[in-house]
C-alpha positions in Angstrom: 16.1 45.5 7.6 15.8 46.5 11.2 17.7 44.3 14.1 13.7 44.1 15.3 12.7 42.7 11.7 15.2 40.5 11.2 14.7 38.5 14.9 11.4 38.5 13.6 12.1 36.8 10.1 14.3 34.7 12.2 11.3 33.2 14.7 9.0 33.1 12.0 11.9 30.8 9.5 12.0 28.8 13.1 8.7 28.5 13.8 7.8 27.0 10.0 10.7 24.8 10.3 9.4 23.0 13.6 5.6 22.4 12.0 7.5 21.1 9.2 9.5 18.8 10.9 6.6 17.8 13.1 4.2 16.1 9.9 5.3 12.1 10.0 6.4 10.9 6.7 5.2 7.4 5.3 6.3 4.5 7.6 7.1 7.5 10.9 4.5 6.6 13.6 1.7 9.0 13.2 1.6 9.0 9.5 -2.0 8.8 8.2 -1.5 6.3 5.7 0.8 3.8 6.8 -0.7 0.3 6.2 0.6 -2.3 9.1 -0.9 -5.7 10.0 -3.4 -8.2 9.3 -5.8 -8.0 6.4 -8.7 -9.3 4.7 -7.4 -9.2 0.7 -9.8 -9.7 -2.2 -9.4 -9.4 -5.8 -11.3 -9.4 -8.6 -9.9 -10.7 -12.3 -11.9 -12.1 -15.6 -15.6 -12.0 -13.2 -14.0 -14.2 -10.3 -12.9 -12.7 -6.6 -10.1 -14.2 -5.2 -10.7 -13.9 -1.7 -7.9 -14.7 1.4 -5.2 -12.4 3.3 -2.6 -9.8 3.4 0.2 -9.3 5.8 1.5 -6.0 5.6 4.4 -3.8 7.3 5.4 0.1 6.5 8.7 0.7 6.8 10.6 4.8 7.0 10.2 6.3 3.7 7.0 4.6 3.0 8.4 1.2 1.3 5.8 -1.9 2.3 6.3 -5.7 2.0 4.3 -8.6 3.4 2.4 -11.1 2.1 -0.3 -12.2 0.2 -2.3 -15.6 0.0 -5.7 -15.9 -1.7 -7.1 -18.8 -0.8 -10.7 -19.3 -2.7 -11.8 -20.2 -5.2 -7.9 -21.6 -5.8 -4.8 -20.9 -4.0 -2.2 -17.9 -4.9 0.3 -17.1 -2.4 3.0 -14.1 -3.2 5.4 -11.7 -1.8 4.3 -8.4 -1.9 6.0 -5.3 -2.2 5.8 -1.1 -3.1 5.7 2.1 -2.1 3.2 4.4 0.0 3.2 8.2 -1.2 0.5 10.4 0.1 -2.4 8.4 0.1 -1.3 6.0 -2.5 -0.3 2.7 -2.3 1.5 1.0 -5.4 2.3 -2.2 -4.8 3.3 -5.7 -6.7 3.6 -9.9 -6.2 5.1 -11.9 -8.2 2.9 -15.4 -6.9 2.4 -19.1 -7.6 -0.9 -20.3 -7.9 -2.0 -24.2 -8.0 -0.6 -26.3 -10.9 3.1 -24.4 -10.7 1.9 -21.3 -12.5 3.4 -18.2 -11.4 2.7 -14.5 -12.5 3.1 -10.7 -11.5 -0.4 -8.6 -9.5 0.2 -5.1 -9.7 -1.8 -2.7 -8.5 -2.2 1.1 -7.0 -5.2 2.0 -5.0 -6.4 4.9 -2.4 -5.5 3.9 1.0 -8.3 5.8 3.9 -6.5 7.8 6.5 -5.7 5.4 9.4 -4.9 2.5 6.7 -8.0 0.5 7.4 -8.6 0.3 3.8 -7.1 0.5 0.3 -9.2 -0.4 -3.1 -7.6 0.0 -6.8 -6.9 -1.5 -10.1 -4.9 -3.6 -10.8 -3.4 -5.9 -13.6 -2.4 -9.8 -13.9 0.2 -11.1 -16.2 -0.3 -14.7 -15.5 2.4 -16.9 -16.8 -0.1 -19.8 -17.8 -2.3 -17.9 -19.3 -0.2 -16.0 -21.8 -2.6 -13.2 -21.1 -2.4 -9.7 -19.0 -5.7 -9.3 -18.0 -7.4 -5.9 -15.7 -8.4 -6.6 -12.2 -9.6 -4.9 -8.8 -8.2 -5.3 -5.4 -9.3 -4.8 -1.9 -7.3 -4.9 1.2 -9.4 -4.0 4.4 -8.5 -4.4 8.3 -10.7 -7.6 9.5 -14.0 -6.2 11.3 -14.4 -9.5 13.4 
């Protein structure tokens, strides 16, 4: 290899580098999926939605936490915690709902670039109930 070629190798090794370094990662400022804020939260289990909010921050490496409260037709209020990767967002709550019982939501949904919006399954084991049982969730940015 020529001293010519290898300068060129060189620049070109540099130049990939820098755009590689330049793509934001989940929870970097920039990154298209990041979820942060306020949202609207709904959730659909056994024919009933579940309607209330979500509280959401993205930290570096793409880890989120937050809240959740659901607060119709009954109330559910829960931590809520998981992981963004790519346009995924996996996340869980271990809640309390009215009368004492507690339970685990998981779920993993598409989140749209810019993070408006995230919909998936999802799955309740409900401590009362005995039961695990399928659902659907929704998290969306309020429009009002």
């Amino acid at each position: 290899m020529t001293g010519r070629q290898s300068g060129m190798w060189i620049g070109f090794a540099m130049a990939a580098a820098a755009a590689c370094s330049s793509n934001p990662m989940p929870g970097e400022s920039g990154y298209p999926y990041n979820m942060t804020g306020a949202y609207d939260a709904a959730v659909e289990a056994l024919g009933t939605v579940y309607v209330g909010t979500a509280e959401i921050a993205t930290s570096p490496g793409g880890l989120i936490y937050g809240k959740i409260q659901l607060d119709s037709p009954e109330t559910v209020i829960g931590d809520v915690e998981g992981t963004i990767s790519g346009d995924t967002l996996t996340w869980e709550s271990h809640y309390e709902r009215a009368g004492g019982c507690t339970g685990l939501l998981s779920g993993s949904g598409i989140i749209e670039e810019g993070g408006g919006v995230v919909t998936g399954d999802a799955v309740v084991d409900d401590d009362c109930s005995g039961d695990l049982f399928d659902a659907v969730f929704t998290f969306g940015r309020p429009t009002s």
